[in-house]
C-alpha positions in Angstrom: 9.4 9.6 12.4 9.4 9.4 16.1 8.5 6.2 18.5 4.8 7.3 18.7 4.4 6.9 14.9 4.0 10.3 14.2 5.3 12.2 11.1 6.9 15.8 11.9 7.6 18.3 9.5 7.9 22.6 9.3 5.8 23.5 6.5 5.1 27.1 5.4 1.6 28.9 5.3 1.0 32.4 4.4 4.4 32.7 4.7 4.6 31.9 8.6 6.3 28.4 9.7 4.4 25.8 11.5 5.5 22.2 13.5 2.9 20.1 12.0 3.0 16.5 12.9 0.5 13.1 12.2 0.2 9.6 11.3 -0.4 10.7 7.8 2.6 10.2 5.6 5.1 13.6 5.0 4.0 13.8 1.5 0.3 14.4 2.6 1.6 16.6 5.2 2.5 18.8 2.7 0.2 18.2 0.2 -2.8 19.4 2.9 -0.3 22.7 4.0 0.4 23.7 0.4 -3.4 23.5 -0.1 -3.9 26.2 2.9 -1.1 27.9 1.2 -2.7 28.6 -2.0 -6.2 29.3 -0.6 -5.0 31.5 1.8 -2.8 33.1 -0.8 -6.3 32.9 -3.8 -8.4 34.7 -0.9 -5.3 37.6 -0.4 -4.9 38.3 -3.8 -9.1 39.1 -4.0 -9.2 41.0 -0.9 -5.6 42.9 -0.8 -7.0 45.1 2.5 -7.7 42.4 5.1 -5.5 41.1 7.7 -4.3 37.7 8.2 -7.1 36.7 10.9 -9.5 37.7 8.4 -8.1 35.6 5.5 -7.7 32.4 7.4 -11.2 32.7 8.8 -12.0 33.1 5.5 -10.0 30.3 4.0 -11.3 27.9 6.5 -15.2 29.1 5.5 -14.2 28.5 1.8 -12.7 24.8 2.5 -15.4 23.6 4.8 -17.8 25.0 2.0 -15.7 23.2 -0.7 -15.9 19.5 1.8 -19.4 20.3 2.4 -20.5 20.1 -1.0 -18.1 17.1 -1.9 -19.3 15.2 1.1 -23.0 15.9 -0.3 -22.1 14.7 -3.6 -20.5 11.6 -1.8 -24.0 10.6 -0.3 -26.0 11.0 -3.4 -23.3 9.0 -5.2 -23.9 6.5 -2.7 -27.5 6.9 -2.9 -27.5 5.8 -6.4 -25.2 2.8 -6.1 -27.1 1.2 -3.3 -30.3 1.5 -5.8 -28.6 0.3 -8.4 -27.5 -2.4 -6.4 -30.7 -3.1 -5.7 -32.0 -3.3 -9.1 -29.6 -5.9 -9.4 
């Protein structure tokens, strides 16, 4: 860790190295990069004849789907507590 608080770490992706660095801890670092990994790997394996533009572009579309629908579940969980809470 450096003075400004930042973690730093190389992490492979697609089988390219990248200087990623935040206040998140090392472990989430890599966590987040092997996640980008395997999606961008998933998304190769199904479509063997695009390049690697077109696979990140489409890895990124697949994971803001995936937080998309997570954060819509979020709010209608949250939905349902507050009534509940107000039931209460």
């Amino acid at each position: 860790m450096q003075g400004d608080g930042k973690n730093r770490l190389t992490v492979e992706i697609f089988g390219q190295q990248y200087r990623l660095s935040g206040r998140a801890s090392v472990n989430h670092i890599r966590m987040v990069a092997g996640f980008v990994n395997d999606k961008m790997k998933e998304i190769a394996n199904g479509n063997q004849r695009l390049d690697t533009a077109r696979i990140a572009v489409l890895t990124a579309v697949n994971i803001a789907d995936e937080y998309f629908r997570l954060r819509q579940e979020y709010e209608e969980l949250l939905k349902i507590l507050q009534e509940e809470a107000k039931e209460k």
